[in-house]
VEXROMAR-511442 format. One record per residue: x, y negated, z negated of N, C-alpha, C in turn; residue in three letters. Coordinates in steps of 0.2 Angstrom, whole numbers, plus 5000, padded with zeros to 4 digits. Each point is the difference from the previous one (the first is absolute). Layout:
<pts>
XYZXYZXYZALA;...
</pts>
This chain:
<pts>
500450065000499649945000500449945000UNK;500550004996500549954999500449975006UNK;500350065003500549985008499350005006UNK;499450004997499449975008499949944997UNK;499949974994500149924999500749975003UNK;500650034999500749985001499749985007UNK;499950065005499950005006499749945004UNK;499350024996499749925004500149954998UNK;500449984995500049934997500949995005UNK;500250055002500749985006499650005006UNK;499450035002500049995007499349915001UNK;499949984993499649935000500649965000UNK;500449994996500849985002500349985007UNK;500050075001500350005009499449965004UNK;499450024999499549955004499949935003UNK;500249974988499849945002500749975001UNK;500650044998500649965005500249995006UNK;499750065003499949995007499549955002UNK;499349994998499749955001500249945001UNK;500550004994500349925000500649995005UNK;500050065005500649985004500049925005UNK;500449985001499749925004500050035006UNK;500350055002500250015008499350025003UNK;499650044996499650035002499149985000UNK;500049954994499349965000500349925000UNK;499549975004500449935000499649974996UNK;499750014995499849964993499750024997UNK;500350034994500049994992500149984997UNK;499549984997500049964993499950054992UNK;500449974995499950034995499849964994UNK;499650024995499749964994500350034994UNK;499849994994500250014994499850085000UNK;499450025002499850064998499550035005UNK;500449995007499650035005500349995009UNK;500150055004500349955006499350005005UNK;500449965004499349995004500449995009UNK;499550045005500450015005499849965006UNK;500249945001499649985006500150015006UNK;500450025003499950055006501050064999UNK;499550025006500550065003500150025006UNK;500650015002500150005006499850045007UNK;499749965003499550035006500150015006UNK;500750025000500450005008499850074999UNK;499950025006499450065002500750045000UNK;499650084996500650055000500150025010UNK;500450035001500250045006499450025006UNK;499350044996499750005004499349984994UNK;499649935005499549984999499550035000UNK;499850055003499450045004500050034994UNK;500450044995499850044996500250014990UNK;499750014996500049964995500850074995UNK;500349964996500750034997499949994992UNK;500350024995500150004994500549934999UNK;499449974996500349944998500850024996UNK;500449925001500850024994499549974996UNK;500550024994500049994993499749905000UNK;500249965001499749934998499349995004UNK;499950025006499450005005499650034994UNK;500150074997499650034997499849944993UNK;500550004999499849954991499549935002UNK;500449985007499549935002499350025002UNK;499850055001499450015003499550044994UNK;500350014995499550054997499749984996UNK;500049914997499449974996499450005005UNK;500049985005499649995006499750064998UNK;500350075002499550035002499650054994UNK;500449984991499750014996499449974999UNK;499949945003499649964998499250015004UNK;500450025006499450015003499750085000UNK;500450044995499750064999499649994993UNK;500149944997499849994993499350005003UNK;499849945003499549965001499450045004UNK;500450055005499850065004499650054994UNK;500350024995499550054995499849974995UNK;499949925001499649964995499450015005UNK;500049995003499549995005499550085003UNK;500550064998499450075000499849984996UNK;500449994991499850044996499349934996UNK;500249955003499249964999499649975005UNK;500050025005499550025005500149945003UNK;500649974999499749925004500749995004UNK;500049995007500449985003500349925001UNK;499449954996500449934999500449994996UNK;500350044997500749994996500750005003UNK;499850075005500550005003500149945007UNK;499549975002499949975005500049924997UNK;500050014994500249914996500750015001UNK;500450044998500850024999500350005008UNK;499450035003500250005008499649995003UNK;500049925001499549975005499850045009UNK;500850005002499850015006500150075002UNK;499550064995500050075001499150015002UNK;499849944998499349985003499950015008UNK;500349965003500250015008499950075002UNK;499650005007500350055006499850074994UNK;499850024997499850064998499650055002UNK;500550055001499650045004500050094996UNK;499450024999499950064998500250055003UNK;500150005008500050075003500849995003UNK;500449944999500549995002500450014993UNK;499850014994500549974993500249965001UNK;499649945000500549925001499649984992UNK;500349964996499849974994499450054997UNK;500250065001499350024993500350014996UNK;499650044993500350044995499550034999UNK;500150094999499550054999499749994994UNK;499450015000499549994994499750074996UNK;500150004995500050064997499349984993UNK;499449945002499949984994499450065000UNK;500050055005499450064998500350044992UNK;500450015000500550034995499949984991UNK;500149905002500249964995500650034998UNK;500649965003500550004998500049964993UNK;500650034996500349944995500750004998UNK;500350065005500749975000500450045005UNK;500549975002500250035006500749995001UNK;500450035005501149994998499750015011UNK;500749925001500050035007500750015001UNK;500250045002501050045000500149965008UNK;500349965002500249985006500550065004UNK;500350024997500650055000500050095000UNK;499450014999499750054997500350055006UNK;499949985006500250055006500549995005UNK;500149945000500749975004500149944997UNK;500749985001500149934998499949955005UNK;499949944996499949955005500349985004UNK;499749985007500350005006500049925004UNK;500449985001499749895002500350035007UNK;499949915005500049985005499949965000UNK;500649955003500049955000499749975005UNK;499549935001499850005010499849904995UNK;500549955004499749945000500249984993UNK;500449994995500150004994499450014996UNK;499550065002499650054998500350044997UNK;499650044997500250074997499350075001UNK;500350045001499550055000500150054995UNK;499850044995500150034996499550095001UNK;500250045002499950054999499950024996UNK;499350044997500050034991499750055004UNK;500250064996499750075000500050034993UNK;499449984997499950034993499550004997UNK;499850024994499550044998499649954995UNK;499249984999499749974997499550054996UNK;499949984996499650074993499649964998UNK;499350014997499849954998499550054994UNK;499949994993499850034994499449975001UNK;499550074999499350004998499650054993UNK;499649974999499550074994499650045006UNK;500150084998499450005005499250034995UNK;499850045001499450034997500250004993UNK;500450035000500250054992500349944995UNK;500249945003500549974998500750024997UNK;500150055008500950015001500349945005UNK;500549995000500349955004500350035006UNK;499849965004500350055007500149925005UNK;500650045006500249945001499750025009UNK;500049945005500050025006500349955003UNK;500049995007500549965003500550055005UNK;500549985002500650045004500449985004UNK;500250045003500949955003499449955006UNK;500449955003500049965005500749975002UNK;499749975005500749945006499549955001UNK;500749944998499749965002500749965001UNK;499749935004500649955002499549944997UNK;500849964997499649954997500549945004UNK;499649964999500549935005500149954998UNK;500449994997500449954996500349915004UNK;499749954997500649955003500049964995UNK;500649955000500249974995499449954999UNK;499749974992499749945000500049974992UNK;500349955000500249954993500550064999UNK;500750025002500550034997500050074998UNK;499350015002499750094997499850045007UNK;500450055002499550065005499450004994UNK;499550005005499350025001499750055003UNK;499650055002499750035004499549945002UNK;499750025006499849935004499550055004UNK;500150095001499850075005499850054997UNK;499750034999500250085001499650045004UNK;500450035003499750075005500150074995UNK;499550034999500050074994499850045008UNK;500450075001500150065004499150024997UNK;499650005006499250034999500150075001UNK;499650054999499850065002500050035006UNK;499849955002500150005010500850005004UNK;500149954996501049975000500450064997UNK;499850054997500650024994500450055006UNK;499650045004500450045003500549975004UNK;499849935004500549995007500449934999UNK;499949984991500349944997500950054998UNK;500449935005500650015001500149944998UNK;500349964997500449925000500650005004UNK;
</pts>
């Protein structure tokens, strides 16, 4: 137990010192008790057409972003309201489309959920692409969501998905601004 804390507390180290490399993001800033990333470098890797495992600072720069919008994402099953996420992300309003997975998020409130874990990581790691000082973010990973059923045992439902989230800089923060979620119709011939 003791050498898996040693472990990760050297590889959050190695992270955030890579993070602070200058060569690699062209501005961070740091505070007394927090950094903060305002951008990352968006010179497109070798080949643009298809998405690659972010380096170590791309990953650190990018993953408040996408915490946030997975926060907002299971605020939104687990209380049946999608204006929360859509205060937080105005423009996921836009161009929604149900048979295309453009800005949904599945609704589970037959169930009543009341609590839920979504693993971004749970089946591959994350994948970007850079296109326009955009970002693209591939997740492939698994959302669970806790219900009571008849008997009042707990039981969870949910399951892997894909999705791409699209990210661009605004007031010094990626944001998602998209997402296209892989549908049932997509799963089979969805290649990024």
């Amino acid at each position: 137990m003791r050498k898996n804390k040693l472990t990760v507390i050297l590889l959050v180290l190695i992270a955030l010192l890579t993070a602070c490399s200058a060569n690699r993001l062209s501005s961070v800033t740091s505070t007394a008790d927090s950094t903060s990333t305002s951008d990352i470098s968006t010179s497109a890797p070798a080949s643009t057409s298809s998405f690659t495992e972010p380096d170590p600072e791309t990953f650190v720069a990018l993953m408040p972003a996408l915490r946030e919008y997975f926060y907002y994402r299971k605020q939104a099953v687990i209380t049946s309201n999608i204006e929360e996420l859509w205060t937080h992300f105005p423009e996921l309003k836009n161009e929604v489309s149900i048979e295309q997975g453009i800005n949904i998020v599945t609704n589970y409130q037959s169930l009543k959920p009341f609590d839920g874990n979504i693993f971004p990581e749970h089946d591959e790691r994350l994948r970007v692409k850079f296109t326009n000082g955009k970002v693209e973010v591939l997740v492939h990973g698994m959302e669970l969501y806790t219900w009571l059923d008849e008997n009042n045992k707990f039981e969870d439902s949910g399951g892997e998905f894909k999705i791409v989230l699209y990210l661009h800089m605004k007031d010094g923060h990626w944001v998602v601004y998209k997402t296209d979620e892989v549908t049932l119709s997509e799963w089979q011939q969805f290649s990024p």
